[in-house]
C-alpha atoms as one frame of an Amber mdcrd trajectory, in Angstrom:
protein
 105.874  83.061  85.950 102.569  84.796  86.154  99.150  83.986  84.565  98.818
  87.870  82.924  99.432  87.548  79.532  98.086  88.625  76.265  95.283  87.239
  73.903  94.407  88.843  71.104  96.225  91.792  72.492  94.380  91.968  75.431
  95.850  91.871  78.571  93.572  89.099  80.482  93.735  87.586  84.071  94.359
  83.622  83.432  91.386  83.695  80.869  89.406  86.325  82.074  90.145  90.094
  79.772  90.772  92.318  82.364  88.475  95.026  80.793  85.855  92.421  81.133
  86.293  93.017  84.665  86.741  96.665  84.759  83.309  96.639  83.010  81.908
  94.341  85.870  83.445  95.761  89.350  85.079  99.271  87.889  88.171 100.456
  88.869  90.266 100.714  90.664  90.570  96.921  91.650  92.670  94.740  92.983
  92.912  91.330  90.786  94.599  87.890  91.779  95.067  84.991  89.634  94.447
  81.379  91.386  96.790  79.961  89.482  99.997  81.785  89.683  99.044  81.729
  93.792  99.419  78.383  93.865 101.938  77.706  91.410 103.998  80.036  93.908
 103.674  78.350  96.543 104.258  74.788  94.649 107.594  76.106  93.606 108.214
  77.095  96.359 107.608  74.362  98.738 109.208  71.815  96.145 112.296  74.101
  96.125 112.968  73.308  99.699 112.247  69.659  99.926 115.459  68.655 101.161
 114.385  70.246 104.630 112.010  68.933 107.168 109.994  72.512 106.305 106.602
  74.032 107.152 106.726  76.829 104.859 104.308  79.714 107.125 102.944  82.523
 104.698 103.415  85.832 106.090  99.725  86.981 106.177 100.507  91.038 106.650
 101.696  90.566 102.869  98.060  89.715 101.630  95.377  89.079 104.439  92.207
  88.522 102.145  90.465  85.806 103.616  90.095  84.072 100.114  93.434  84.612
  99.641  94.408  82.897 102.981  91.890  79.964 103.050  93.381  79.266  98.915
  96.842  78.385 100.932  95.245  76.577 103.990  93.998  74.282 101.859  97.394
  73.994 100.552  98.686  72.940 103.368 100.932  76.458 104.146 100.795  77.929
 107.826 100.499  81.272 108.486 102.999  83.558 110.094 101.220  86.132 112.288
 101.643  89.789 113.517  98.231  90.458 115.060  95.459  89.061 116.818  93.520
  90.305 114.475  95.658  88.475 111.806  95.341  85.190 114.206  91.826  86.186
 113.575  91.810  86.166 109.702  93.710  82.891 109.847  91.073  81.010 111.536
  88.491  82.882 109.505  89.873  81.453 106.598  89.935  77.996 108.085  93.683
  77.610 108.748  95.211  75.551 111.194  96.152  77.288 114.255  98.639  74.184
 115.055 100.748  75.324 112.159 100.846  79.189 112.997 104.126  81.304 114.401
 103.082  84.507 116.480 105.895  87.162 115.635 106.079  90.395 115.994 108.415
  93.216 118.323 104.891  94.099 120.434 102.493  91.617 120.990  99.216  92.719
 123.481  98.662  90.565 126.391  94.937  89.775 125.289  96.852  88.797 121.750
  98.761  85.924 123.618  95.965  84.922 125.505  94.047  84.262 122.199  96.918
  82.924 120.653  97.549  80.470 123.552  93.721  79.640 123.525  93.519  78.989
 120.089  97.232  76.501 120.445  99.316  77.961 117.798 102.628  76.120 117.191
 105.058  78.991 118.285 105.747  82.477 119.592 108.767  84.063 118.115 109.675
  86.247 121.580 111.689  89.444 120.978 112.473  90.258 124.108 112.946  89.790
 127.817 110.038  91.583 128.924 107.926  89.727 126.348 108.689  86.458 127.304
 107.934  87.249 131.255 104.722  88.621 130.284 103.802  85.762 127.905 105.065
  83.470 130.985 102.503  84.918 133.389  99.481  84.850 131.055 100.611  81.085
 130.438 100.966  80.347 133.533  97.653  81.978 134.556  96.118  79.872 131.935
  97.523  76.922 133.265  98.939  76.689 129.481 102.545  76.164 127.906 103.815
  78.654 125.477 106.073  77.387 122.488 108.622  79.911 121.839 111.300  80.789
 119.622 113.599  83.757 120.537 113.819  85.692 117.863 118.097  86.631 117.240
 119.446  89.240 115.915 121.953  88.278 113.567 123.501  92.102 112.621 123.111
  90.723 108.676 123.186  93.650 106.168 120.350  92.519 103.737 121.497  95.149
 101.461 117.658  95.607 100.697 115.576  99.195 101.606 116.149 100.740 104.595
 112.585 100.648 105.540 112.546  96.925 105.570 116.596  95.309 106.687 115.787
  94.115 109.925 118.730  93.044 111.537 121.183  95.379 111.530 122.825  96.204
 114.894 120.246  99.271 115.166 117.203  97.548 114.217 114.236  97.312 116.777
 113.734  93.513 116.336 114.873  90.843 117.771 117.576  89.870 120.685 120.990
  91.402 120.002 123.690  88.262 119.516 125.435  89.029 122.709 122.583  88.546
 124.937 121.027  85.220 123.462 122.545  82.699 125.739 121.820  84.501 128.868
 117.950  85.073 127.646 117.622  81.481 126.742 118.588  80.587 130.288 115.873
  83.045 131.495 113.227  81.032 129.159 114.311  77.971 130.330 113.423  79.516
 133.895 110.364  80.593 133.533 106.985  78.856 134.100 104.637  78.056 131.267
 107.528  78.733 128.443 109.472  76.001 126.303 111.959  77.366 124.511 112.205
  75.004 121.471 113.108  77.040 118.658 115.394  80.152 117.660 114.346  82.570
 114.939 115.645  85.695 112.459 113.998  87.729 109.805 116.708  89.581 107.880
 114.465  92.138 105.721 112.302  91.874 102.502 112.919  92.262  99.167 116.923
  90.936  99.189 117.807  90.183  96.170 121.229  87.986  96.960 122.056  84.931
  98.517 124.780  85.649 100.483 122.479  87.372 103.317 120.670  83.990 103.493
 123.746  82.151 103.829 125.327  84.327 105.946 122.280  84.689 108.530 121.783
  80.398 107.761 125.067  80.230 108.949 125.045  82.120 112.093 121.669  80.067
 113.689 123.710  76.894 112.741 126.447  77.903 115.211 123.783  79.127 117.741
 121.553  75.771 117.706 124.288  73.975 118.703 125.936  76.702 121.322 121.973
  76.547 122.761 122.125  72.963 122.914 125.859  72.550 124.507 124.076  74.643
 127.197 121.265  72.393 127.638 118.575  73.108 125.758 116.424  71.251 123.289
 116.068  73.292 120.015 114.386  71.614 117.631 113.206  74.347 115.046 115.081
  76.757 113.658 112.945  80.043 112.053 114.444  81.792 108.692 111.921  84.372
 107.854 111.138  85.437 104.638 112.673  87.938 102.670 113.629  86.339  99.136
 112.997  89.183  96.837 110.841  89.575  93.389 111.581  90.743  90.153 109.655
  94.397  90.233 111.448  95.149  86.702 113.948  97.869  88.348 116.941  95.925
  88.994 119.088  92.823  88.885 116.959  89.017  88.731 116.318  87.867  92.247
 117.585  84.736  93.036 115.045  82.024  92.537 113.387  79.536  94.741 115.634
  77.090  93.832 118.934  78.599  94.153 117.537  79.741  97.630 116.899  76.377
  98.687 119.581  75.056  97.740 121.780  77.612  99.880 119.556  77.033 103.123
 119.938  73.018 102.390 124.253  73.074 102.126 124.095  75.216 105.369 121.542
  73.350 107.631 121.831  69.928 106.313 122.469  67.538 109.518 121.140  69.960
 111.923 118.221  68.236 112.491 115.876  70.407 113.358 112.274  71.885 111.787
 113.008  74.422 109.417 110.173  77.147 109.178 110.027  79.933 106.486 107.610
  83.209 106.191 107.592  83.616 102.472 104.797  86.596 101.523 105.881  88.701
  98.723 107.364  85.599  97.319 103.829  83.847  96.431 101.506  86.706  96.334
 103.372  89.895  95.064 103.302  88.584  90.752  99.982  86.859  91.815  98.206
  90.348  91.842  98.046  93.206  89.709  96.243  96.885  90.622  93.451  98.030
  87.839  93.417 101.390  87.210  91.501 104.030  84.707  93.378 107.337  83.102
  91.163 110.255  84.188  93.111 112.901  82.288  96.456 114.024  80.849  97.883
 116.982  82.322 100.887 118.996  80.697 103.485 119.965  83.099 106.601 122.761
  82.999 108.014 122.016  79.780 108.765 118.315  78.365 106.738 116.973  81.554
 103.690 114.917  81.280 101.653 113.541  83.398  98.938 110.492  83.080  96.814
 110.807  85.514  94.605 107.508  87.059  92.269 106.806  89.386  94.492 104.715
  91.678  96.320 106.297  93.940  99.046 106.165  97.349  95.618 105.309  99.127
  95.636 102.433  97.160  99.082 101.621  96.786 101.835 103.264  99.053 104.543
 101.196  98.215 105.753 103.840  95.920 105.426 106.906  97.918 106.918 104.713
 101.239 110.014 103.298  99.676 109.943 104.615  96.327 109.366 101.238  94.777
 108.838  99.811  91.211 105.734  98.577  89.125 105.922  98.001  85.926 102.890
  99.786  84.407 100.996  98.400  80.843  98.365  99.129  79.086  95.307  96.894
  78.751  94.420  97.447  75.132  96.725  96.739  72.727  98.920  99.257  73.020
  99.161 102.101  70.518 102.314 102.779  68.231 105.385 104.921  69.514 106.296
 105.553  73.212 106.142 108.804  75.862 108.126 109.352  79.263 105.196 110.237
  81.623 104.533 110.495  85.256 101.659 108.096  86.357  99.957 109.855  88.756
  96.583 109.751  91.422  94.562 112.140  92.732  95.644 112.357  96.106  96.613
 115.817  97.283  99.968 114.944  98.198 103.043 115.192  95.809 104.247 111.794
  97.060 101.601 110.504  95.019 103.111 109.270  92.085 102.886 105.460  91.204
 105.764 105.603  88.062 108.000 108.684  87.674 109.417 109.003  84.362 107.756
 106.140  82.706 108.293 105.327  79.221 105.063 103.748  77.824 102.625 103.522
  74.585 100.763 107.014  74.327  97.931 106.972  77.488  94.767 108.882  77.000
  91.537 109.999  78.717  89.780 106.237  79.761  91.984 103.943  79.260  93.100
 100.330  81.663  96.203  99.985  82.263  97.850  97.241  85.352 100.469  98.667
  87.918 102.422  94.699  88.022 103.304  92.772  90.872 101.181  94.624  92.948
  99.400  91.145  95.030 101.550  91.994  98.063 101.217  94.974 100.442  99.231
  96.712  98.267  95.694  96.376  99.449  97.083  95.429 103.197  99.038  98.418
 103.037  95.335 100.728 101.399  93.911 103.105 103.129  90.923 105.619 102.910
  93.083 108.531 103.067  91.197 111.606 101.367  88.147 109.685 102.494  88.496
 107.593  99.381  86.860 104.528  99.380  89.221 101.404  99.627  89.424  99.302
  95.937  87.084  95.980  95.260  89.322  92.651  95.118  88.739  90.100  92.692
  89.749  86.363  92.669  90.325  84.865  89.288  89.997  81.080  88.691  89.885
  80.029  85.076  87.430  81.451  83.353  85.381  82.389  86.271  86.079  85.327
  88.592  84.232  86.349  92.628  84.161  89.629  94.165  86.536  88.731  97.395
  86.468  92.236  98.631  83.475  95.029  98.009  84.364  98.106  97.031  84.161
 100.068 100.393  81.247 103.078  99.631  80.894 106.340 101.357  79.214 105.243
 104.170  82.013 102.546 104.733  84.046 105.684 105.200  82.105 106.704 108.466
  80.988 103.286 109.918  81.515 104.133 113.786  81.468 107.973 113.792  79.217
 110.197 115.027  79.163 113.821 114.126
């Protein structure tokens, strides 16, 4: 569920009219609804309470500050990618106590903040990374939480671009070689090796990935412990896809927990998740205008806006879905058009082949589900200035982001 919906046929943001807005901040925008935030993560949380959980938002999905410090007050933690992430985090006044560090290349200045700052966990990748992060520790006179992050060769069945544990994935530690690195950790000065981690990929929309990968950390918590160690928290991921409008129903929160609980129940350990997409993705829609039409070789049409791959790559990167509406009530009788933006690249198409109400010169219309790696993903390619965000509550509504202007585009240049 999602707090855009209709009144009076206008397409409003909980109860603000979206061309209200568009009026207010222009366009393009990004715009979040409160609510459906943190009815997301409500859901969500409740849908796992037969765990001992910490449920760790994956801030690379949606790092606006407002956005962050709306789910520290929630009680979420934040899973991390960054130092400047770890940055945004505190920023937003989360708890460092209740972040997770991953990532496949973490700086050695990023662990020493991390370590400063006493996050709960670093999900460790690799050998060389956890001898590094063992001699800033130790230099530091600190101890590092980690988690070794597994490779469980899982086919997601999701997008190439994000299944991340197949055999010939980059991340994590392939199967073979977990015992023997945990036995390393357990050598090393200023590590703890408490935990064991995967991440699967994004956007799966089955359960028998879940299960399967669920499955496979049971049997390795309690290999690692026959060998001596103390693992007490056992790292998911994220993953659990969204319904874009392009294909088959994701599973739902609840069906997901329930699979993780019948697999993990009795293992006694912590149980964290990275949801992202999950809780922001329906929570966030992109604004855009029409700027023209534009007939193409024969039947084609295009629609063109003034959003664009800048704004959202998602499309152009992995070809993915929005549903796009119009605003206004929309007009009688239906076209097949190409949405389009202005960016001189031909990858820039946000809907191919569209069917929707007729579209003319100045009209909204909302690309859908568009709250997660959309603006984190923006950039000011064709030195166009990066959209305003906007935080709806209500009735009220706050400019979260300013639109970036052109000077924004050369802060730190010199010609």
């Amino acid at each position: 569920m999602n707090h855009f919906q209709r009144r009076k046929g206008q397409l409003c943001c909980e109860d603000v009219p979206l061309s209200e807005l568009a009026e207010e901040v222009g366009t393009p925008a990004y715009v979040y609804s409160t609510a459906t935030l943190l009815r997301h993560a409500r859901v969500f949380r409740s849908a796992l309470r037969g765990l001992d959980l910490l449920a760790c938002f994956a801030v690379k999905s949606a790092p606006n500050l407002a956005l962050l410090a709306l789910l520290a007050r929630e009680g979420l933690g934040f899973d991390i990618v960054s130092g400047g992430e770890l940055f945004r985090v505190l920023q937003a006044g989360g708890d460092a106590r209740k972040v997770v560090f991953s990532g496949v290349g973490k700086r050695q200045e990023e662990m020493a903040a991390a370590l400063e700052a006493g996050i709960l966990q670093f999900n460790c990748e690799s050998e060389e990374e956890l001898q590094q992060l063992s001699r800033i520790a130790a230099r530091k006179k600190r101890v590092a939480s980690v988690a070794l992050r597994v490779n469980p060769e899982v086919n997601a069945r999701t997008h190439p671009h994000i299944a991340t544990a197949l055999s010939t994935s980059k991340f994590g530690i392939p199967a073979e070689r977990v015992v023997r690195t945990y036995r390393l950790a357990a050598s090393l000065p200023g590590i703890r090796a408490v935990g064991v981690a995967c991440h699967i990929g994004s956007q799966i929309a089955s359960l028998k990935p879940f299960a399967e990968a669920a499955g496979k950390m049971r049997a390795l918590v309690l290999r690692l412990r026959a060998d001596g160690h103390d693992i007490r928290r056992l790292d998911m991921g994220g993953g659990l896809g969204v319904p874009y409008g392009d294909g088959p129903e994701p599973p739902s929160p609840r069906q997901y927990g329930e699979a993780l609980v019948r697999v993990l129940e009795g293992l006694d350990v912590k149980v964290l998740v990275e949801p992202g997409r999950l809780l922001a993705a329906n929570a966030g829609v992109l604004l855009a205008r029409v700027l023209l039409r534009k007939q193409g070789h024969g039947s084609r049409r295009f629609v063109v806006v003034d959003a664009a791959m800048n704004d959202l790559l998602r499309p152009a990167l992995y070809q993915a879905y929005h549903e796009v509406e119009p605003v206004a009530r929309p007009r009688r009788g239906t076209e097949v058009v190409d949405v389009v933006g202005p960016v001189c690249e031909s990858a820039d198409v946000l809907a191919k082949r569209r069917r929707v109400p007729p579209l003319e010169a100045g009209d909204l219309l909302v690309l859908r589900t568009a709250g997660a790696y959309g603006m984190a993903m923006a950039s000011q390619y064709n030195a166009r200035p990066r959209p305003v965000e906007v935080l709806v509550d209500g009735r009220s509504w706050r400019v979260i982001r300013a639109r970036e202007s052109y000077k924004d585009l050369i802060r730190g240049e010199s010609p």
